[in-house]
N, C-alpha and C positions, 0 to 999 in steps of 0.2 A: 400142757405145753411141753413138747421136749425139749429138753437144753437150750431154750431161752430167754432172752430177758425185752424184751420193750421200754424203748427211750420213747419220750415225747421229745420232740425236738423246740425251739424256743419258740415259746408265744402262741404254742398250738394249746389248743384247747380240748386235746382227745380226751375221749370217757372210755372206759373201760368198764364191760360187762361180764360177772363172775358168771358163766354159765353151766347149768346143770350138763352134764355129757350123758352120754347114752352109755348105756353099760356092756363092758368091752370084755372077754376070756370069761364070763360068771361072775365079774365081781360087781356091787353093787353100783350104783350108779352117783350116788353120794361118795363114794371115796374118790368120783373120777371127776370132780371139776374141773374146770379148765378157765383162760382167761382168752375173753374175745376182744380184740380194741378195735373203735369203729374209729379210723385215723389214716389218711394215708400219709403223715408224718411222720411215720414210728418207723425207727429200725429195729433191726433185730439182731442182737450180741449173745452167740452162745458162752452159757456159763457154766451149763450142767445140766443132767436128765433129772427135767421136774414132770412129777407123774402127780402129785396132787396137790391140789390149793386150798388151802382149809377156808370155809367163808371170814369174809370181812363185812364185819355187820352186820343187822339184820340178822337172819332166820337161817340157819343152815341147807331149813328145804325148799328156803325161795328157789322157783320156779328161774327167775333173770334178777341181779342185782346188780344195779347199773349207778357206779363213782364216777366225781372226778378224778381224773389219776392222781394227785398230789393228795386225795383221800385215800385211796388203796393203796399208796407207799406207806402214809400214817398208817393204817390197818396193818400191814403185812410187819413195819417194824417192833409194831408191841406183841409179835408173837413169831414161833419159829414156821420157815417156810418150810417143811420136810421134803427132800429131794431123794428119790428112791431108784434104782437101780432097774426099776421094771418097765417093760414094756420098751425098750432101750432099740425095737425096731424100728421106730416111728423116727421122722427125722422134720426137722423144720425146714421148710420149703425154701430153695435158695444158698443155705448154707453148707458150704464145703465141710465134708466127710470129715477131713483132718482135725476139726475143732468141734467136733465130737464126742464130748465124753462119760465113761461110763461107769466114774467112781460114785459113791457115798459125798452129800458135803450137806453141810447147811450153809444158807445164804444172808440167814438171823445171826444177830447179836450171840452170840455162843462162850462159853467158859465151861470151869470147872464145876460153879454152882452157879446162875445166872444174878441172883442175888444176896453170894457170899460179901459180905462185909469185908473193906480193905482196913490195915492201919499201917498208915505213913510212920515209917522211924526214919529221924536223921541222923548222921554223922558228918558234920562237919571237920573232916580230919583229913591233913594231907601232910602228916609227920610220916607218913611209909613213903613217899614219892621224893625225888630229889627236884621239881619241878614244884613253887607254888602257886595257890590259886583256885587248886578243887577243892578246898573246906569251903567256899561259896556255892557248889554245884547244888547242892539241897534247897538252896533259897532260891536258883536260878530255875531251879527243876519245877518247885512250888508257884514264884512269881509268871510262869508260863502257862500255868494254868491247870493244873493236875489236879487238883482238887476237883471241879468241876468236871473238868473231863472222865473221870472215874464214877460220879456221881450222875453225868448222862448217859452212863453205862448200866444204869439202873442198881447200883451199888453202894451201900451206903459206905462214906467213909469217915474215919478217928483219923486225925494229925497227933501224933504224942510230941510234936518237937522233936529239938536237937540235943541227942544225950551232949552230955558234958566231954569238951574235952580240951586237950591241953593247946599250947601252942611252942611252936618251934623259938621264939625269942625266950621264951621262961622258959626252958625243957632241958634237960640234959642230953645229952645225942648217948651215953650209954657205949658200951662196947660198938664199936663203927660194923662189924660182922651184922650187927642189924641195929641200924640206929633208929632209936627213940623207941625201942622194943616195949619198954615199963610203960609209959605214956599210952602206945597204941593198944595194949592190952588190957590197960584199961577201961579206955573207947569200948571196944568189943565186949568186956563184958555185960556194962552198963547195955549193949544192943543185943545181945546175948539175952539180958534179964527180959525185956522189953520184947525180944520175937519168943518168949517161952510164953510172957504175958500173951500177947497174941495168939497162939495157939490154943493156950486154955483159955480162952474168950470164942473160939471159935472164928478168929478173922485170919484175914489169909494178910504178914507179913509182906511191906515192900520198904525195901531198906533205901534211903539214898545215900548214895555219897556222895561226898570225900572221896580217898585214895581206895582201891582194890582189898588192903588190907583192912577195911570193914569187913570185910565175907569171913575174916576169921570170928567175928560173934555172931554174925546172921546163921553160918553154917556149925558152929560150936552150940548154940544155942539151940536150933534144928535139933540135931542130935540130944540133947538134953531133954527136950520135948518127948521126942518120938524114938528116939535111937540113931545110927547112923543110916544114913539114905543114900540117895543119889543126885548129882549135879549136870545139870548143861550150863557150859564154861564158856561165852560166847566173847572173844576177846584173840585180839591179833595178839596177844603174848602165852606164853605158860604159865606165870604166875608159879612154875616147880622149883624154883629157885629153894637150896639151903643155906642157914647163916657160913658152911665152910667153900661154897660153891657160887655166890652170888658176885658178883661182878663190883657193885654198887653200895651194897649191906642195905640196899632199901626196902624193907619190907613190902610195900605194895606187890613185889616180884617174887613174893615167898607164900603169900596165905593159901593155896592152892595145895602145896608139898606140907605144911602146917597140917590144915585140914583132913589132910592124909595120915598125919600123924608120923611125918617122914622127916619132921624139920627138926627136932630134938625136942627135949625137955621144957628149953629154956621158953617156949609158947603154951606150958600147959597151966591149968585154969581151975580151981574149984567152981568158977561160975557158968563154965563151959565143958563139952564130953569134948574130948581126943581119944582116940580118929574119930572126925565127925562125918567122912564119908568111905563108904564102903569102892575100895579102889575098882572094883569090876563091875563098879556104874556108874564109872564117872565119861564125860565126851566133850569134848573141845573143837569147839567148829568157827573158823575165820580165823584160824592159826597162822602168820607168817614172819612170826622174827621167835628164836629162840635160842637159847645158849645152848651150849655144847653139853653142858651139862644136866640139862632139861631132857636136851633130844636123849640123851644115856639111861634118863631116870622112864624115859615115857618106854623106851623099846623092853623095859621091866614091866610094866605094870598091862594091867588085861584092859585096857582102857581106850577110848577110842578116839584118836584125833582125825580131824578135818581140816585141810589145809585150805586155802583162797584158791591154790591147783586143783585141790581136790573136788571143790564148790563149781571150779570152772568148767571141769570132764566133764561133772557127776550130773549136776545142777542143785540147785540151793533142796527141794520139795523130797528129793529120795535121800538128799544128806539128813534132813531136821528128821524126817521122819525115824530113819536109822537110828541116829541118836538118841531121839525121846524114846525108843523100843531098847534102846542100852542101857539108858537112867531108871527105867520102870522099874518100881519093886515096894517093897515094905519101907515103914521108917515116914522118910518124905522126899519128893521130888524139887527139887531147887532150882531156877534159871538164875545164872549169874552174868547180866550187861553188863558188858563195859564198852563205852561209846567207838572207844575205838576200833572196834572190829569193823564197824563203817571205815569208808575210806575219806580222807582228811579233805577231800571236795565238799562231800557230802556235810561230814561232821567237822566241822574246824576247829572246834574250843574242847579239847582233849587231854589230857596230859601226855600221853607220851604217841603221837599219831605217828604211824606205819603207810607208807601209800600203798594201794593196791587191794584196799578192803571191801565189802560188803555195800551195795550201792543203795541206794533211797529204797529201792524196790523190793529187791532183795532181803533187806532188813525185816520193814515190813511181812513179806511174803514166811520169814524163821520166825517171825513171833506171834502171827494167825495161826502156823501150824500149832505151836506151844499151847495155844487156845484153843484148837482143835482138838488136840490130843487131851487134855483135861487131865494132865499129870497132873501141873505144878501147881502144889500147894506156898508156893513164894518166889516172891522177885524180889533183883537188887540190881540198882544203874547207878553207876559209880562214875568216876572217871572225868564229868563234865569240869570243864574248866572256863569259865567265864573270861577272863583276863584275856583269853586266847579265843575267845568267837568272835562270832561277827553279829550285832543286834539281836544277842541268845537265842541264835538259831538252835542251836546244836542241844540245850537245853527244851526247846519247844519239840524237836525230834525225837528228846528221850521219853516227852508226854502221851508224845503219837505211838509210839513205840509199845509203851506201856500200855496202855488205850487199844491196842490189834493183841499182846499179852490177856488180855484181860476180856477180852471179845468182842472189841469193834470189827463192824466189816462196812466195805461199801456200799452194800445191798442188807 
């Protein structure tokens, strides 16, 4: 089959015949299956050049193996479909040229390891924000159904709960430069202990939050693990904020410049390494509100930002891509969600929404490539705010989200 896919359409009852092919340039005749459907129901959606179909059931050298379709989807999802770049003369009868193509993909469930172990840490913490509300977004994230959904991913997962942490009525606000500094620090450690656990367990960290200013123990910790690595920063803000430079003294708007080891002193950690990333891998994509003092700090550093302009010229597929080839390297690979890089149609229950972000699609389409590309040894989705959804949509988003990270696809 070149670059396509067959729908049955409703209520039909097409079969589908894995057929032996004739052997086509020398190569053997077994590597060239093909699928025949005897339907005239079935359209045809190019998705990509598939040059071979490995059998579904049965015998490899059967002769004709003939499913109901709704078996040969089961068949084709417990294994990867391999799509190969050859024979890319051949075309599907019908289909315009333009939709044509002749990359590399799989069309299978795909990751980093297809059955690396995940472990949920939470933090319920929204002393970095001046908005409350996201210390609920972990439970929001959870009750939506994450668990399961990671788990139909064929991936086993551990919940360790929600580290401990303070609240804004018992807390002291500390120097207002960054308030509730000691309290958040603490958080992060405790998540800090928790993804180092993780790494020497062999699971692959997914952090939730609370406020943005968790990333300073998920990524402090990282580095503690591994050494310092590299990050994609998906999030309408900077997060480059320092305590002499910050607008607000809110921390969620600093763990970024923190993590850099750019924020001072007063965020450094025996439970955690600073700098926990290496500034010429670090990338920021769905960028569009920033302080003055942000853009000052960014036109420094070897780092690469991606604006919602830049997304709009470029397109979402050659920006991720660029990026994840910016963050590659030793150490580890980090994605850092924040819902908000969605636009506030899409995502409503956010703490601090920007209009003009990253659409349903879009989103989706930056977090299959993260799964494609098989850097990222961890996630963090921060930012959901409950109080401000609507029937936790926004929180069911960040499951889906997670779920295309992690290697769902539609095929």
């Amino acid at each position: 089959m070149q670059g396509g896919r067959a729908v049955a359409g409703e209520g039909d009852q097409a079969h589908v015949g894995v057929v032996a092919a004739q052997a086509r340039g020398g190569r053997h005749a077994v590597e060239q299956r093909h699928v025949h459907v005897e339907h005239d129901g079935v359209r045809v959606e190019v998705v990509g050049e598939l040059d071979r179909l490995e059998a579904v059931g049965g015998h490899p050298d059967d002769g004709q193996l003939r499913l109901p379709f709704d078996q040969l989807a089961q068949g084709i999802s417990k294994g990867p479909v391999v799509v190969g770049d050859q024979d890319t003369d051949s075309r599907v009868r019908g289909v315009p040229e333009r939709f044509h193509h002749q990359s590399k993909a799989s069309l299978a469930p795909v990751g980093r390891q297809a059955n690396e172990g995940v472990a949920i840490i939470g933090a319920a913490l929204d002393l970095g924000s001046g908005r409350r509300g996201v210390d609920m977004g972990p439970s929001a994230i959870r009750y939506a159904g994450l668990e399961a959904r990671i788990e139909g991913l064929g991936r086993p997962v551990v919940d360790w709960g929600n580290v401990t942490t303070a609240v804004a009525e018992a807390s002291a606000v500390g120097d207002e430069r960054v308030r509730f500094l000691a309290q958040i620090k603490e958080t992060c450690e405790r998540v800090a202990s928790l993804v180092v656990r993780a790494a020497e367990e062999g699971l692959l960290p997914l952090v939730l939050g609370g406020d943005h200013s968790v990333a300073l123990g998920t990524l402090g910790g990282l580095a503690r693990a591994k050494g310092p690595g590299g990050v994609l920063w998906l999030d309408a803000h900077g997060d480059l904020n320092r305590p002499e430079t910050s607008p607000s003294g809110n921390v969620h708007g600093m763990p970024l410049a923190a993590a850099l080891g750019l924020a001072g002193p007063e965020f450094d950690s025996s439970a955690f390494r600073l700098p926990a990333v290496d500034p010429a891998r670090l990338a920021l994509v769905g960028v569009r509100s920033l302080d003055e003092a942000e853009r000052e700090l960014l036109a420094e550093l070897d780092a690469r930002v991606y604006t919602m302009s830049d997304l709009d010229r470029i397109g979402v597929e050659p920006v991720m891509r660029e990026a994840l080839e910016h963050v590659a390297g030793d150490g580890f690979v980090h994605v850092s969600l924040d819902l908000d890089v969605l636009d506030p149609e899409v995502a409503p229950g956010v703490g601090t929404p920007v209009r003009g972000g990253l659409s349903y699609r879009e989103a989706h389409l930056a977090l299959e490539l993260v799964s494609e590309s098989g850097l990222a040894g961890s996630l963090e989705v921060v930012e959901v705010n409950p109080i401000l959804d609507r029937e936790n949509e926004t929180a069911k988003l960040a499951v889906e989200l997670v779920a295309s990270a992690l290697g769902a696809r539609i095929l």
